[in-house]
N, C-alpha and C positions, 0 to 999 in steps of 0.2 A: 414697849419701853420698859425695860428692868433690870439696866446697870443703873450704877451711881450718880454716873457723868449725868445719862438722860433725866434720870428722875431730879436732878438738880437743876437742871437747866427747867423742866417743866415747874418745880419748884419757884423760880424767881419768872416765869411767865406767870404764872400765875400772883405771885406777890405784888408783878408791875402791873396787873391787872387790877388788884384790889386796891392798889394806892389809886389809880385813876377813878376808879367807883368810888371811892373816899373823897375824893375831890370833889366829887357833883354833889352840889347842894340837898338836901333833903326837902323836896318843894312840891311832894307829891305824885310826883312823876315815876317812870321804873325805865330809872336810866340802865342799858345792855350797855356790857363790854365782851367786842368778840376776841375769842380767844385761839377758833383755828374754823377751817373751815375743808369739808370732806366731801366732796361733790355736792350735793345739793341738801347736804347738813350742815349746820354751824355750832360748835362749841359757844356757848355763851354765859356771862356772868351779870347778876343781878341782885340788887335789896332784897328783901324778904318784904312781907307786910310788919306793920308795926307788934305784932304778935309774935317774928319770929327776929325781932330784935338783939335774942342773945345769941345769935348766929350769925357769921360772919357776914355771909353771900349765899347768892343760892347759884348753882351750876345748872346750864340746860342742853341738852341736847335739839335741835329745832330742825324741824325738815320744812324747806324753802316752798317745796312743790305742795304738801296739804297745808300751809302754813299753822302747822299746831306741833306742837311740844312731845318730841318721842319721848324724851325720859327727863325727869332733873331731881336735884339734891340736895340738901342744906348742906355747907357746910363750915363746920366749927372752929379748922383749922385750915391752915395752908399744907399740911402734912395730907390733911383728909381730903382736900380737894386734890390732891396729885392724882391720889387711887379713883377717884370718878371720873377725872379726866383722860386717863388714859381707859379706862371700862368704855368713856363712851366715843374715844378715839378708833378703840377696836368695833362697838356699834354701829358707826357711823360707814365702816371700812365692809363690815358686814352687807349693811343695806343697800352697798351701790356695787355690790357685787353686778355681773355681766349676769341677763334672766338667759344663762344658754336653754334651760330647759321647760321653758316659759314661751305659748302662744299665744300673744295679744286678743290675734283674730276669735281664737277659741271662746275666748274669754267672753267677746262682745256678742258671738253668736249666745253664748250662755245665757249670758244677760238678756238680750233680745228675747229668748226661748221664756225664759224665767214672767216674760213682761206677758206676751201673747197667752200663758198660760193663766194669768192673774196671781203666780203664789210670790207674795208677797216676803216670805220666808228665806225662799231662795235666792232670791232677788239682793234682798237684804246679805245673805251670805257670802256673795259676792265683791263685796265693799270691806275695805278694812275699819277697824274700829272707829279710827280717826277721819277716817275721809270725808273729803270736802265734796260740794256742789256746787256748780253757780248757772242761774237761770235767767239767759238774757228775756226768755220769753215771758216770764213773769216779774223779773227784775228780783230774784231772793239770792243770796250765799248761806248755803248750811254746811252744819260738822257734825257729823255723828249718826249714829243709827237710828237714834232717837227722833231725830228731826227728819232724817231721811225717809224712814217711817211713815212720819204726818203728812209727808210732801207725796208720796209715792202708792198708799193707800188710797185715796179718792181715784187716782189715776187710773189705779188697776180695776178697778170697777167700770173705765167702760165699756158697751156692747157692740162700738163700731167695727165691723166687719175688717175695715181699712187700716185699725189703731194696730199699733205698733208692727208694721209691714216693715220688712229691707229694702232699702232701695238701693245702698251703695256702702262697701265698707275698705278701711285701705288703712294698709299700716301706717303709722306715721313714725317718724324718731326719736320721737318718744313714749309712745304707747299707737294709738286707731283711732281712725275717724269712721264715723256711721252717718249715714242718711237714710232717714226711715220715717214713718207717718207717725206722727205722737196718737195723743188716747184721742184726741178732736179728728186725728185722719190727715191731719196739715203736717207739709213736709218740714223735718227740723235735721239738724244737724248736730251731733256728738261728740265730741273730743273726751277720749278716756286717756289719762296715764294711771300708770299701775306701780305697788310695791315691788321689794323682791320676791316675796314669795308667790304674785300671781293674782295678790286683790287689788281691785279699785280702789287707787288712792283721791282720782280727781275726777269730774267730769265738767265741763263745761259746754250748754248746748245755748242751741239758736235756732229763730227761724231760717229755712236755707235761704243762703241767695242773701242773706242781712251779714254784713260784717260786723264781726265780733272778735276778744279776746279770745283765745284757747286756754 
């Protein structure tokens, strides 16, 4: 976007944007105004805390699938929100790029590999910053390396012969599915989807055989 016509018309999206977040009471709450949406990103608008009171809004970019915040922005004016919104128009456009040169499967054998070895390092490697977990078998949602970490360290630590064996792996349409023996030996199941560039954005497992979300 960078004739006239466009940045204007994003100009008064944006402005009918911020009159609507004007409208919502100030009650505590962090009223969202969406303002576009790019596969499975959403441009978004929002308050600031009462710290960043001298600024209009804050801009976000949000990815639906780790549910956590690729990028965002204060900003000051509606001149200055244009330039971020179209910055994370083209990010958004980036990241849902087709992975042609991207093998899911590779990836989850990596991981597996990473697991059986105990290095904890690699493992981690594997995972984008941001990336999510969720653990029907112990009932947790994590984000981050950090937590990923505290979740994944004891694990690798056990000595069962059995722990973390293949049993079954298959793409799915949005990233693979695995079945394999956790650190106990017991059969679970993995749903991984991935960034564009090839890391673990999500994982969702279970015992097999239990229905569960992906």
């Amino acid at each position: 976007m960078n004739t006239t016509s466009e940045r204007s018309l994003t100009e008064l999206r944006i402005a009918r944007a911020y009159g609507k977040l004007s409208s919502i009471p100030v009650d505590g709450s962090k009223p969202l105004i969406s303002l576009a949406s790019i596969g499975n990103y959403e441009i978004r608008m929002f308050r600031g805390r009462a710290a960043d009171l001298d600024g209009l809004f804050w801009l976000e970019l949000f990815d639906h699938v780790t549910k956590t915040s690729v990028d965002s922005f204060r900003c000051d004016k509606i001149k200055d929100a244009t330039a971020v919104f179209e910055d994370f128009m083209s990010q958004g456009a980036n990241l849902n790029k087709p992975l042609d040169d991207f093998d899911p499967i590779a990836v989850t054998i990596d991981w597996l590999d990473a697991c059986r070895w105990r290095d904890l390092d690699r493992l981690l490697d594997l995972y984008d910053e941001r990336a999510t977990l969720e653990c029907d078998c112990e009932g947790v949602m994590l984000t981050g390396h950090q937590s990923l970490s505290a979740y994944w360290k004891p694990k690798l630590g056990s000595k069962l012969p059995a722990a973390f064996v293949l049993s079954d792996v298959t793409p799915t349409g949005d990233g693979a599915q695995v079945d394999y023996q956790n650190c106990e030996g017991k059969p679970v199941r993995i749903h991984f989807r991935f960034t564009p560039s090839g890391k673990i954005a999500h994982t969702s497992c279970g015992p097999l055989g239990r229905q569960y979300i992906a």
